[in-house]
Each structure stands twice: as C-alpha cells, then as structure tokens.
C-alpha positions in Angstrom: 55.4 118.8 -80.9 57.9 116.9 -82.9 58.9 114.8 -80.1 55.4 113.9 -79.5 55.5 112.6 -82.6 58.4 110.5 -82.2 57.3 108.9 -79.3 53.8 108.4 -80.4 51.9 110.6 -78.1 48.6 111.7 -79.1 48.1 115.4 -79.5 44.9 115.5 -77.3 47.0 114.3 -74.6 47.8 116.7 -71.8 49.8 117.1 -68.5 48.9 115.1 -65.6 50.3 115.3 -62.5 52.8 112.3 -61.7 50.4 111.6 -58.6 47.0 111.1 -60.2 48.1 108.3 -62.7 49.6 106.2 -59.3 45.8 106.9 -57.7 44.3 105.0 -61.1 46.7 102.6 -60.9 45.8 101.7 -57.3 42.2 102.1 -58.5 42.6 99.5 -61.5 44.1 97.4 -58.8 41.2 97.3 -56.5 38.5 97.0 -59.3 40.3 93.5 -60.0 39.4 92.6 -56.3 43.4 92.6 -55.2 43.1 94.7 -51.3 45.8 96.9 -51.4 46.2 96.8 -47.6 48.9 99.7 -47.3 50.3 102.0 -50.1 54.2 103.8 -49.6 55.3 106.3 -51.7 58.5 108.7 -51.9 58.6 112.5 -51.3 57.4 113.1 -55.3 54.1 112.1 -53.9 54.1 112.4 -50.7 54.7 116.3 -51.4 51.2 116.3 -53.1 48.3 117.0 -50.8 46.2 115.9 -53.3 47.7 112.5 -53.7 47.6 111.8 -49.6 43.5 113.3 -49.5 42.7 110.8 -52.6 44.7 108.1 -50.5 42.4 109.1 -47.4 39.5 109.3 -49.7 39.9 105.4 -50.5 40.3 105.1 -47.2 43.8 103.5 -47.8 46.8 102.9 -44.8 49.7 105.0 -46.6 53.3 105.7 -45.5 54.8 108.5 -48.2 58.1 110.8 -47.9 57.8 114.6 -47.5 60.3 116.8 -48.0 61.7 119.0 -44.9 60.0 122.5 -45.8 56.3 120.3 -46.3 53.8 120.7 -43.1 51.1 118.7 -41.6 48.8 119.4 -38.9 46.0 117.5 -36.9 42.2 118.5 -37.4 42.2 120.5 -34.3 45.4 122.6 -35.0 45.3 126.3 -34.2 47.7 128.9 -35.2 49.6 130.4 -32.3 48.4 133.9 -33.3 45.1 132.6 -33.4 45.2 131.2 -29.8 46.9 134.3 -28.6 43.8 136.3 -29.8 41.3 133.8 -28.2 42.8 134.0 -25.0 40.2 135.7 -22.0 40.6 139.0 -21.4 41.8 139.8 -17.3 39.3 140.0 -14.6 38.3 143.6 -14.0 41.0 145.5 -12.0 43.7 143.0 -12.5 46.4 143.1 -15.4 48.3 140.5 -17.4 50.8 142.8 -17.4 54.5 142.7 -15.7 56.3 145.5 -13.8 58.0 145.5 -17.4 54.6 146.2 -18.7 55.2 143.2 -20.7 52.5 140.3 -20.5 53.5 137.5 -18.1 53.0 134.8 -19.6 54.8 135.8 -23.2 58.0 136.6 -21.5 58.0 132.9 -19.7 57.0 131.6 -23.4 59.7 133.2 -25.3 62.6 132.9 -22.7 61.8 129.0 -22.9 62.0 128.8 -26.5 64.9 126.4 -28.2 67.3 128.4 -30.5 66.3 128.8 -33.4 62.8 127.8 -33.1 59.9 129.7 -35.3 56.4 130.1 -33.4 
C-alpha cells in the first residue's frame, strides 16, 4: 500500500490486464475519428485471446506475436480424436482391419508421421 501512496495511485484502483488498457487506447483513438487501418502488437498481447477477439470485435486488421507453446485454429478445426470417432463404420462383412489386426489406415498414418511430431 505504501508504494501506492508514493506514486499516487488511488486505492480503488485495481489490476487490469496490460491488454485491455491498449483496446481503450485504440478505442479513444477511433472516437476522435483517426481510422486505425491495422493494429501490431508483440507476444505480451498477442498471448491474450481476449485482446485478439476484442481486436476482431472492432473488426480491426491486426498482426501480434505469440509465443511458441500459444495455438490457433480455423472455425472448422476438429480434433484428431474427434475425427477418428466420426469416421463410418465398415460395410457389413468387410473389416478395417489388417492381417496385423491393426486398422489400415492408422498404420499408413503413423508410419508417415515426421519425428517428433504430436497428433
């Protein structure tokens, strides 16, 4: 509290995250009529879902950094295990199966998979 003080922060002032005063500055920006025709941001905001969805919400062009362990996806993304599940069963009397008694096309997936790789 005492270094509130000292700098002269009110003490009915809380956290906010870094993001959300960068989306009122862009905000203030616009209300003075300046188009802000494309915003870029480092990996401190690009990390924050919520910054890019209220970028996408203002329906703003935006380049931002994200870190290596940070994911995106398109609309129609699936998970693999979800796709595996949805697959159609075999016709009646047939079998997906190998003479391994593996399914056929799992081994050709896994066998063609880079080192390393995580699906």
């Amino acid at each position: 509290m005492a270094r509130r003080t000292t700098w002269g922060i009110a003490t009915d002032v809380g956290h906010v995250e870094k993001w959300q005063p960068a989306l009122d500055m862009i905000d203030e920006i616009r209300s003075w009529g300046i188009d802000v025709p494309l915003v870029v941001a480092d990996r401190g905001y690009g990390d924050a879902a919520a910054f890019r969805l209220g970028l996408e919400e203002r329906d703003l062009n935006y380049v931002v950094g994200i870190s290596i362990t940070t994911t995106a996806h398109t609309e129609t993304t699936a998970a693999y295990s979800d796709l595996r599940r949805s697959r159609p069963e075999a016709p009646a009397g047939l079998s997906r199966a190998g003479p391994d008694g593996e399914e056929a096309g799992h081994r050709g997936r896994q066998a063609s998979r880079p080192a390393g790789a995580v699906f």
